[in-house]
MARZAKOL-150276 format. One record per atom (N, C-alpha, C): residue in one letter; x, y, z. Coordinates in pm, whole numbers, plus 50000, padded with zeros to 5 digits. Example, Ala and Ser with C-alpha at 12.3 -4.5 7.8 and 13.67 -1.06 7.14 Angstrom:
A513194943150780;A512304955050780;A513204967050780;S512854977550708;S513674989450714;S512905000350787;
***
This chain:
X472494147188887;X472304158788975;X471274155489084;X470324148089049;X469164144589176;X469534136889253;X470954123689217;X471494118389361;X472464126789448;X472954138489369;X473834146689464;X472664156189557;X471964161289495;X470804168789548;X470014164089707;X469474148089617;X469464141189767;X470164137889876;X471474137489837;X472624135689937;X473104151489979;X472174159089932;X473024172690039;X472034171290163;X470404171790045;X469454168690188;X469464160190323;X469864149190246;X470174139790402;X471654146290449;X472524148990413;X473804153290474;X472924164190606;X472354173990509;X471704188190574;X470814184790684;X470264171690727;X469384162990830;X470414154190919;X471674158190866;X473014149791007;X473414134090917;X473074131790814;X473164118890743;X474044123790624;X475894124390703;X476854129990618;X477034115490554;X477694116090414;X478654104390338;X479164109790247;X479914105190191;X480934104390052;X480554096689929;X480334108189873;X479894102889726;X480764108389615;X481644094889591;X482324092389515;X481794093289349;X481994102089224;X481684100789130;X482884098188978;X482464084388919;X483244082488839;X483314087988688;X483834082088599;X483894083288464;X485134084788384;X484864084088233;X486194081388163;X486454095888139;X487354100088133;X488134118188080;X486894120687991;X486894130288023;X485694138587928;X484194136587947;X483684129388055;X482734122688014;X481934138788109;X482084145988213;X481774158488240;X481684156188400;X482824149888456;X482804146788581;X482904159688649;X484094163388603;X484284180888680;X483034192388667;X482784189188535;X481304199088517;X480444196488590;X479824182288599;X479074177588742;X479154187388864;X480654187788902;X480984192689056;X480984205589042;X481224211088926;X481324229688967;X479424234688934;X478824220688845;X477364226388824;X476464228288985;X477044218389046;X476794212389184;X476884225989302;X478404229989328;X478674238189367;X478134248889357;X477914252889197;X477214268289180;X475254267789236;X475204256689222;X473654253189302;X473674255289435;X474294250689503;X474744252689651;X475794263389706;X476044271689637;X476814285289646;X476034294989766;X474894291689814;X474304301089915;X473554291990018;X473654283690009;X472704268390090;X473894259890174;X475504263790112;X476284251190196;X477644261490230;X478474255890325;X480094261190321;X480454250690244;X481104257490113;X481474250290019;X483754252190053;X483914237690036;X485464235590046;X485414229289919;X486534233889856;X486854224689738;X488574223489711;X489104217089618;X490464211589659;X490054204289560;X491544197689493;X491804190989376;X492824181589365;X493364171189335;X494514167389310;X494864168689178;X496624169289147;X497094174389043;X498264163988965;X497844161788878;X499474153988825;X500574156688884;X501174141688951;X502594145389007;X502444152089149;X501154150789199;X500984155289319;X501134144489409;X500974131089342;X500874118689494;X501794120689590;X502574123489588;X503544123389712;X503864139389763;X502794145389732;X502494163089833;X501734160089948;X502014156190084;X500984152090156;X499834155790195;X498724154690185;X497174162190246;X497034173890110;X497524172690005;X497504186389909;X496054189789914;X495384181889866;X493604190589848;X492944192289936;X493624184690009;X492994189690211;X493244204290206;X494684207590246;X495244215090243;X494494228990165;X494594226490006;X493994237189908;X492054236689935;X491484226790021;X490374230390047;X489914240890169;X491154237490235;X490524241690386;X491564255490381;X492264259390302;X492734268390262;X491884279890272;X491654277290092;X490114284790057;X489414290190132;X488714282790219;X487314286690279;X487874300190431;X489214290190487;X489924294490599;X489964309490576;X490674315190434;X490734328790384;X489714331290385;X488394325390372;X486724337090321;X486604339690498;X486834327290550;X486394329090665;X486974341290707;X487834342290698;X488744355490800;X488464364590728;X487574365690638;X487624379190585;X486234381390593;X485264375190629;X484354375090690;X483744372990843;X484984375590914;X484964368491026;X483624373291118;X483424386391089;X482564394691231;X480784392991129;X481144389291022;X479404385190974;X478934373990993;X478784371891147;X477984359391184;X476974350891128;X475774358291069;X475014352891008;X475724343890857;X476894342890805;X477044337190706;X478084325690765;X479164325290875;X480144313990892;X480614319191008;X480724314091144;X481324315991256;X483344311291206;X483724317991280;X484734318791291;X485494306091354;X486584298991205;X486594284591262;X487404284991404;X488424291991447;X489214290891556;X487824284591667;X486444294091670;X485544296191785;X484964277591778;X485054272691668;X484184259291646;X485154250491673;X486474248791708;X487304235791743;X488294245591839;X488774232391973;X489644233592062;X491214243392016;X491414253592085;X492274256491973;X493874246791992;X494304239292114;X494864227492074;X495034219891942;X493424214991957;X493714213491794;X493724214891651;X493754231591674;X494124242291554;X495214243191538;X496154244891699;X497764243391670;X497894230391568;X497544219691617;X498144208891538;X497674209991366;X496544219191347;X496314221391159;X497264228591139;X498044236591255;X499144245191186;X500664238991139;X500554223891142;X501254221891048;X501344225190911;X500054222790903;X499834219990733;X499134230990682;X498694242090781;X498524260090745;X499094264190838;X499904271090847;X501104273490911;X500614294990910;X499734295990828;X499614308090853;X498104310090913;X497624297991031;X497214302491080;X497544308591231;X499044302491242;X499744304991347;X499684326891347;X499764329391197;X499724343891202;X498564351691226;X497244345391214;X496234351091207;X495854348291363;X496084337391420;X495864335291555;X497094333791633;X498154342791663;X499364343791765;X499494333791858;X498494335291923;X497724329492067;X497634315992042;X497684308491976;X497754294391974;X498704288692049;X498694276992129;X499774271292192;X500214259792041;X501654259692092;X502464248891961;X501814235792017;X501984227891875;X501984215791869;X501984203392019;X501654197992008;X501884186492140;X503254180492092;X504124178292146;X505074167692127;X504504153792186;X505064144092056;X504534130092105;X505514124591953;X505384112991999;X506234099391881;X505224102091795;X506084099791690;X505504101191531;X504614093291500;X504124081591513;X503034078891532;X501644084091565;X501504091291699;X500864093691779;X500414111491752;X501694117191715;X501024128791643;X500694127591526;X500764114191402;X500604112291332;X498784114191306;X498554101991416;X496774104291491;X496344114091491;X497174124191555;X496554136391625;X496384146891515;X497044140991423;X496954152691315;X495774151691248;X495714138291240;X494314132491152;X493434137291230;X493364136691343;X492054142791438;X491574157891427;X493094163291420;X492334177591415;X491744181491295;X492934173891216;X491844178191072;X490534176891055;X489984167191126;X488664160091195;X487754170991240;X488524173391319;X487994181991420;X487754197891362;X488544202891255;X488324213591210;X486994214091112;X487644198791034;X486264194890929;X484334195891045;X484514183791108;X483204192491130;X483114195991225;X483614209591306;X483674216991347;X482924227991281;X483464232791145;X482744232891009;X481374231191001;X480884219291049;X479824212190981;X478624217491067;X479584222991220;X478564223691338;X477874236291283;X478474249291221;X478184257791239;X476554263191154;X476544274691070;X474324275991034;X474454265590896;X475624265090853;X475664260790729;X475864243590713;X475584237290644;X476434225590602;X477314222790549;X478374213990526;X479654217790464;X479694212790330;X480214213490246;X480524206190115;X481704204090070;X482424193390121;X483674192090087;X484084184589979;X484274195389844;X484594186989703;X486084186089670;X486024172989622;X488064170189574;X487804164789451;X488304170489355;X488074168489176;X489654161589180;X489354148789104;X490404140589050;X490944131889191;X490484128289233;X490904122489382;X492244110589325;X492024103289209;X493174092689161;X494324099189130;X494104115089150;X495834119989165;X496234126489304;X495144121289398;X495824125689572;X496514115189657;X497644121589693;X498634111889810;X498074103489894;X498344093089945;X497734080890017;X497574085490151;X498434094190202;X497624098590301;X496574113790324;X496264112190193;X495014122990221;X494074109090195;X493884101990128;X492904090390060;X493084079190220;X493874082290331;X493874075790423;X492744085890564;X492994095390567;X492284106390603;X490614102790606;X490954106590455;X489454104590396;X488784092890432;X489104084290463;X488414070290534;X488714072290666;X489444077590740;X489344079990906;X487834093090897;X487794102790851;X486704107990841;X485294104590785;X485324087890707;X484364087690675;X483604076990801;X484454073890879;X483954068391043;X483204078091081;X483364088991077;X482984098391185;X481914111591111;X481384106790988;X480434113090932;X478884108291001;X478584100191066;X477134097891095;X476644110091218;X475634114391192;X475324125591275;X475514139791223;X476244138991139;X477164153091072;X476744159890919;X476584174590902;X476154177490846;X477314183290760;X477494174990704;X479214169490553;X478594160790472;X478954166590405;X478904161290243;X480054162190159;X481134146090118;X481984148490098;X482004142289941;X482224152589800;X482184145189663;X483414150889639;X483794140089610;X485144134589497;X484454131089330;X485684131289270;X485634125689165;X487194117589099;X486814108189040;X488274104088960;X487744092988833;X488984091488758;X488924083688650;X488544068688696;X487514063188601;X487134048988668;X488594041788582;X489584047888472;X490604036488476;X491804039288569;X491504048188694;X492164043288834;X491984038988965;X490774029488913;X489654030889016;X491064019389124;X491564014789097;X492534003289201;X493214016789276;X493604026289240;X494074039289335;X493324038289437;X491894036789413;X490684044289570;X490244029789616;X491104018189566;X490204005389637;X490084003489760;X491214007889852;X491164006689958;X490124020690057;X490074029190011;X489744039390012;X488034036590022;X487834030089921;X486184024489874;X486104012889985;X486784004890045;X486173991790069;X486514002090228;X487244005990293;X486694013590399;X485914023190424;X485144030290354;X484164038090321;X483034032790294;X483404019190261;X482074006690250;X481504001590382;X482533994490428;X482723990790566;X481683998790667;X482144014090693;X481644029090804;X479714028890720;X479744028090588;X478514030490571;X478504042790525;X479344051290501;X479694066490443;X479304061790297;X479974055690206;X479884058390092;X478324053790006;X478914061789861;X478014063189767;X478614066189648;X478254060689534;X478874061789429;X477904066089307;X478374072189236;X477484073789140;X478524077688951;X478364066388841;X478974063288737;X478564072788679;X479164082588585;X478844089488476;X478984081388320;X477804081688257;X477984077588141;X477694084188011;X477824082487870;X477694089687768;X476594094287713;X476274103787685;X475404106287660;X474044097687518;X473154096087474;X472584088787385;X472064095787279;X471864094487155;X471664098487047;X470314107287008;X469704112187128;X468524114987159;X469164129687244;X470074125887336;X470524140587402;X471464149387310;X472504134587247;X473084143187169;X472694152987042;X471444151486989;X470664163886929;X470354171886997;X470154169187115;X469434179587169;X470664189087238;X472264185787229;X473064192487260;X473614198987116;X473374197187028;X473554199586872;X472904214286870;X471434210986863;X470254217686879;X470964234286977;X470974229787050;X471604242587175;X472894246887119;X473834242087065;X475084247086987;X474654253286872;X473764251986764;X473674254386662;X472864263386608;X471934261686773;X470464267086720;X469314264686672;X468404267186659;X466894261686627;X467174250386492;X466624238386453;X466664235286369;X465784240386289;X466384239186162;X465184241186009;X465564233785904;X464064234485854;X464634222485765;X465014225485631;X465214237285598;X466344242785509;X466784257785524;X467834260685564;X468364268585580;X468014280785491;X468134293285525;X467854306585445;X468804303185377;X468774302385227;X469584305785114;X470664293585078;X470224282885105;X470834267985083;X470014260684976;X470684254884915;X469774246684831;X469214238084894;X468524233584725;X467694218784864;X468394207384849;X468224201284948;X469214192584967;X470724192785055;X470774206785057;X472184211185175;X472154213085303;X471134214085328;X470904213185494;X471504206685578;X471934207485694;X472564196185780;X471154186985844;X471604175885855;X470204164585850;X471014162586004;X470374168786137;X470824169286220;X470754152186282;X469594151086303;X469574134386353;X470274127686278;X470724126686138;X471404118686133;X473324122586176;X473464136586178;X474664139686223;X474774137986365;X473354136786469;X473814133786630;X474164115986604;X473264109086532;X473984096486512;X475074089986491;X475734097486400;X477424095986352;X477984102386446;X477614113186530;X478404116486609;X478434108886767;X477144104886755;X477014093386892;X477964079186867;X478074075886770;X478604065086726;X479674064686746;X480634076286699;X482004081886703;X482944085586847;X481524092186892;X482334095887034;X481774088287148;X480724077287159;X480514067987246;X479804085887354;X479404091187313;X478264102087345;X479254110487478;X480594109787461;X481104118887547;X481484133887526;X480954140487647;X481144155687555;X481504159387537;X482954158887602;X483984164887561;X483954161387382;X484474150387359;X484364147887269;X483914154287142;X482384153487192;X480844159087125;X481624174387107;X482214181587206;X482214196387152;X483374200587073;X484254191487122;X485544191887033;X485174192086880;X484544175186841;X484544176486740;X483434187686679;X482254192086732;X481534197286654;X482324209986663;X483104215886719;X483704231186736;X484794227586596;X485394217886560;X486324214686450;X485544212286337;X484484212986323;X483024208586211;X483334223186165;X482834233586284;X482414248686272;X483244254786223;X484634253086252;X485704258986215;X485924256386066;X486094248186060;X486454245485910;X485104246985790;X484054251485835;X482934253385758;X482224242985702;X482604227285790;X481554215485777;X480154210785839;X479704217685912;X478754214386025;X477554213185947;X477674220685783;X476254219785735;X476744209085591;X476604198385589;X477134191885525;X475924180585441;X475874179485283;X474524173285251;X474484160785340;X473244155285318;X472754142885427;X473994128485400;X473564127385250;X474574119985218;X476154115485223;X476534131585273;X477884129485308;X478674128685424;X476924123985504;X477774123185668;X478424114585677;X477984099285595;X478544091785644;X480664091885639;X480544104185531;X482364106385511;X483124116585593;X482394123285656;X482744135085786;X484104128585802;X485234139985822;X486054135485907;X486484135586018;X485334132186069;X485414123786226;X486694120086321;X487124127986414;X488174123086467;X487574110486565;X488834100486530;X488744083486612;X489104088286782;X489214094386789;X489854096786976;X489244113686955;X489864115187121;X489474135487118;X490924139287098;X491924127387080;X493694129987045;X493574138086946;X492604134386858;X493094132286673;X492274153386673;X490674150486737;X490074160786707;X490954177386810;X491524173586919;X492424185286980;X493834186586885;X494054180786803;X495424180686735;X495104188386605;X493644186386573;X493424193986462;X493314208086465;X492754210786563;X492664224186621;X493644233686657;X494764229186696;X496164229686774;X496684236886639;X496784226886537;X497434230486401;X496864242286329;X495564248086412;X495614262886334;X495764270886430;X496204271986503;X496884281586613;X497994284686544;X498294299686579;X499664309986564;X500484297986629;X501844301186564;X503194293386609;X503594297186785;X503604312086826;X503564317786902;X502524315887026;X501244312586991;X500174307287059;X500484289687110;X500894281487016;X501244265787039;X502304270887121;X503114278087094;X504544280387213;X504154278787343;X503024286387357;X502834289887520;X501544281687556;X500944270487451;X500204264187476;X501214249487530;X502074247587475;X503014239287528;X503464239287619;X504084252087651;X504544258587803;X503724257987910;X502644256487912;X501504254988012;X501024241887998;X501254233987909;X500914213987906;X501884213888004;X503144218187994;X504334213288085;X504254215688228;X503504230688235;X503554233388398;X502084226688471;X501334220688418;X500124207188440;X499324220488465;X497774210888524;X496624216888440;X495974235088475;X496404238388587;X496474252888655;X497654259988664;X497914271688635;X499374278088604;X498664296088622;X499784302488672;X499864318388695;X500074323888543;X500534331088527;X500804343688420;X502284341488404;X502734349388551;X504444350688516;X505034334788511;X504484327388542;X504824311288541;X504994304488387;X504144309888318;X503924304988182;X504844311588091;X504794330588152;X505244335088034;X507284327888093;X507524327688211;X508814325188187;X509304312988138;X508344301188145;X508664289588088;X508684286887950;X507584300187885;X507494299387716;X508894305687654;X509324316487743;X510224325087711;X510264333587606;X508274334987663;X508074350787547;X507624362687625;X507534374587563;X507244384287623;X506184385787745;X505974395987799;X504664394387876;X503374401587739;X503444405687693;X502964409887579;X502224397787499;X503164392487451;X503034383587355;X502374374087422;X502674367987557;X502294359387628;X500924359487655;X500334375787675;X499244378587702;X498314378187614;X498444377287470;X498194378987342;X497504364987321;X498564354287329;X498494342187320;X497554337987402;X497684341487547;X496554335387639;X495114340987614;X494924349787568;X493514353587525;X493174350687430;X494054347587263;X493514335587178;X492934320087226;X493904313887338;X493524301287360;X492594300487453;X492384313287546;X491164311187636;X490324316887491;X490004319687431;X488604324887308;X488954307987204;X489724304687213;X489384292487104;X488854278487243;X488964283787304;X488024269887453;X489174264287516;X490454265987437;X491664255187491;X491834260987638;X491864271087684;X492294275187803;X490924283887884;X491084282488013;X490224292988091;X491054302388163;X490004313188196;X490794320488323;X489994322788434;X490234318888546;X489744317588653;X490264324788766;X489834335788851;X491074337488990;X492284341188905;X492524347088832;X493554350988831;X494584343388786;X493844327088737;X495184319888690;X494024311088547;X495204304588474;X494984296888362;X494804277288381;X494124275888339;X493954261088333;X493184255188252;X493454245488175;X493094239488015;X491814235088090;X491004234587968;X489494234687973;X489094224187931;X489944215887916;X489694200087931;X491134191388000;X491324180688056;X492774177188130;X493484163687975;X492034167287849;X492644159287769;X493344166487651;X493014176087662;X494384189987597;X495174190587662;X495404187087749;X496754193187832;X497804178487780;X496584166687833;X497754152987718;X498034151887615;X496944157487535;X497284158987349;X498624165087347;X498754176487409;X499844188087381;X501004187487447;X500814179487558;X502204172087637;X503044160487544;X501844148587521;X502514137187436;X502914141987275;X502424157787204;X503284156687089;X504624165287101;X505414169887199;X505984174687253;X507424165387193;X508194172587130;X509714162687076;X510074163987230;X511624153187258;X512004148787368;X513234167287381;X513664166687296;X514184180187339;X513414194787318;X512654192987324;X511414207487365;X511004202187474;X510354191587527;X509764184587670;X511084190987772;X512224187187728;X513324188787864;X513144200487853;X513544209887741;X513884227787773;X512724233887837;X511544228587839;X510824231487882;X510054232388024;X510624214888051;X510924215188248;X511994218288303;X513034221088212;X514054227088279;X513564241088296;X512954249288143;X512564262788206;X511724264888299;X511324253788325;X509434252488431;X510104258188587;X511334243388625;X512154245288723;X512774255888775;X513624265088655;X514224279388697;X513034287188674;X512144287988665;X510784299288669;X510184294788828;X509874285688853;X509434279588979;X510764282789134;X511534284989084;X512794290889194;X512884300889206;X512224308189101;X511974323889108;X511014329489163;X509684318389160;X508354325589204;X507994312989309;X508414305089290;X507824296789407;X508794286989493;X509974291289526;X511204285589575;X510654273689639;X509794271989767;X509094263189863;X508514254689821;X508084255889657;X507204241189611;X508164229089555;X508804225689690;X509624218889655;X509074205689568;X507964198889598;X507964185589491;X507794191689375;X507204198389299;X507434203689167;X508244206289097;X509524215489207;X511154215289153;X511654203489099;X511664195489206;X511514178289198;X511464172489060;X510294173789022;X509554168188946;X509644175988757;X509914189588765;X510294197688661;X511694193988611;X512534190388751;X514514190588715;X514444178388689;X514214165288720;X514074153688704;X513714150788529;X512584159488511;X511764154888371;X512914167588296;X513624177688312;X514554187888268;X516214175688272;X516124168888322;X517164159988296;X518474170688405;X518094172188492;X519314185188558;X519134174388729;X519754161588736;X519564153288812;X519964155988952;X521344163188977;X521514173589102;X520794182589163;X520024189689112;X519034196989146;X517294193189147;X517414181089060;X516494172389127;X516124165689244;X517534159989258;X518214151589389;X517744162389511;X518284173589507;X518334185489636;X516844188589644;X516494190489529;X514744193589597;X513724182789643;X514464168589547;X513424157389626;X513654150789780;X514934156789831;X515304154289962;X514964162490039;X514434175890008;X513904186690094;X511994183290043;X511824174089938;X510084172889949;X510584162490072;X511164153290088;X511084145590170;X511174150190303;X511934158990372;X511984163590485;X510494167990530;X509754175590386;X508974186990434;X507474170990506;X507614163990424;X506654154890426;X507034148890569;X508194147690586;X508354134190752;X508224145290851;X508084159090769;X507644169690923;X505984169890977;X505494162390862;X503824165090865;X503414148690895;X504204135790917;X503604125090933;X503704116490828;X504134125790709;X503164115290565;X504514105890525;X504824093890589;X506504088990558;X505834081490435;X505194074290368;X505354069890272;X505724078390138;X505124091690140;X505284102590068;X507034105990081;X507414103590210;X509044112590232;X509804099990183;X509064087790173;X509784077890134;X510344076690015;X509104079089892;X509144077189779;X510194097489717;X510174103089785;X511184113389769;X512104111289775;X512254102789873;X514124102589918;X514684091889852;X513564078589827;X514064068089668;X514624074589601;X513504089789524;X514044093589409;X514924099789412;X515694110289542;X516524114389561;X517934107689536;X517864096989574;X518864083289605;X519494079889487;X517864079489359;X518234072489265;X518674081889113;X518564094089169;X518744105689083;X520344107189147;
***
């Protein structure tokens, strides 16, 4: 937290860069960025944006879902100066038309825009990158500094990760601050990404690692509560011998927290957490966070795993009516279910939508998935997604494909491809229209 801290300060003094933060699943990369965010919730214009499984070939997606975001506070704040000038007033509106490719409803909020420049695909290719440029710190000019966060960057399209290095040229002077995060086992995804961000002098990196047998009591301690050294109404000798349980548990989980809470929440549950000294060394310890989310899973209602499955399938953020039509249970029941799994930690609710509260539940519960529940399930993903979200075409894509319904795969990955060679991104319309080809 004190190298992000320092890097808002120098950002906030015109000394913008990109600080890239790594780590293995679980290790609390995302917690990092939303602890970050909620610190700077009144000090920065905060943008944030994500990439999503199966998103690489959505072009600019977390661009897009960042500058989204803020675009809506803005306009709904437009006439309270003292908190964010109004972005149209901070960039040419030329090249606002050209963001209205890729927000297309700002063409509604501002009429008055002149269209696009015509020019060879190339060249508006540039121009697109520029305005995005140009909107970004445009942004940056205004009372605030900007904070532009992208969680999971090793699942964003090559040309947002191409972007992102044309903007990290043009951070010196600028009051941007741009953190990412992704898995260090995809770190060959951002190499190119890193060695031009090296190059400009933008970047900064900073490794997350596990915690040590010293914190991990002291995260015990805060879960459990005050230690004592014998419990009201325990014999002697039954106490949980905490240091030596943060030890076995440091040992076990290589001090990651996810990990750390999984298993100690599967300790609690089952009424092991206070266990004599002697018998830590036999705990049953899950070897992965596979083994310790699978245990958990198995005492869930049948009805609850239904729609916990149904939402592994639709990846890690999902609506209401999205889930309940893919589970193909009631709205009732559906609702029932989602408030067990958000109260047992598996799920959150955020805004109005659901998303697993770790991205390594969402794999536990995807990979035990038989091959005919996986299809009925992106096939139901697909006809629920035509109902509520006709336009997201790579997802159709990507649901009918894994639903085994190869015609209607074919038709939506040739319309992701169109939508992509309308915005510049041809490697993206490329790898659509392969799969189109080959479906």
């Amino acid at each position: 937290m004190r190298q992000l801290e320092e890097a808002y300060q120098q950002a906030s003094a015109g000394h913008g860069q990109v600080i890239l933060v790594s780590g293995e699943p679980g290790i609390g990369k995302t917690r990092l960025l939303e602890a970050f965010i909620t610190r700077l919730q009144n000090r920065a214009l905060i943008l944030k944006g994500a990439g999503r499984p199966g998103s690489q070939t959505l072009p600019f997606q977390p661009i897009v879902e960042a500058l989204r975001s803020i675009l809506d506070f803005g306009l709904r704040i437009a006439d309270r100066k003292s908190k964010i000038r109004n972005p149209k007033s901070e960039i040419s509106p030329v090249w606002l038309s050209e963001v209205t490719r890729l927000l297309p409803e700002l063409r509604t909020r501002y009429p008055d825009l002149p269209p696009p420049l015509p020019a060879e695909s190339e060249e508006a290719r540039t121009r697109l990158f520029e305005a995005l440029c140009q909107l970004a710190l445009g942004l940056a000019a205004g009372p605030l500094p900007v904070l532009l966060c992208l969680d999971d960057l090793h699942w964003a399209d090559p040309t947002t990760l191409e972007w992102l290095a044309y903007l990290g040229g043009r951070l010196q002077g600028r009051r941007l601050l741009v953190l990412a995060t992704f898995l260090d086992e995809e770190a060959d995804t951002l190499s190119k990404l890193r060695q031009a961000l090296g190059r400009s002098g933008a970047l900064a990196e900073c490794k997350l690692t596990g915690l040590d047998t010293t914190e991990v009591l002291r995260l015990l301690n805060g879960l459990l509560g005050p230690a004592l050294s014998r419990a009201k109404g325990q014999q002697r000798g039954n106490a949980c011998d905490r240091p030596l349980l943060a030890e076995r548990l440091q040992s076990v989980t290589g001090g990651n927290p996810f990990f750390l809470l999984e298993t100690v929440r599967l300790l609690a549950e089952v009424g092991r957490i206070s266990e004599k000294s002697e018998r830590l060394a036999d705990l049953p310890l899950p070897d992965t966070v596979r083994a310790a989310v699978h245990a958990r899973l198995a005492r869930l209602s049948g009805r609850a795993r239904q729609v916990l499955e149904a939402a592994a399938v639709l990846g890690s953020s999902f609506g209401f009516d999205l889930v309940c039509l893919t589970a193909g249970r009631g709205e009732m029941e559906t609702l029932d279910s989602l408030e067990a799994l958000v109260a047992k930690h598996l799920l959150v609710e955020c805004d109005g939508a659901y998303q697993f509260h770790h991205e390594f539940t969402m794999t536990a519960v995807y990979g035990a998935l038989g091959y005919w529940r996986r299809r009925l399930l992106h096939r139901r993903a697909g006809e629920a997604l035509e109902k509520l979200h006709p336009d997201d075409t790579a997802s159709l894509a990507w649901h009918f494909e894994r639903g085994e319904q190869p015609a209607k795969a074919a038709r939506y990955a040739l319309q992701a491809g169109n939508n992509a060679s309308r915005v510049f991104a041809y490697a993206e319309a490329g790898a659509f229209f392969a799969r189109a080809l080959r479906l």
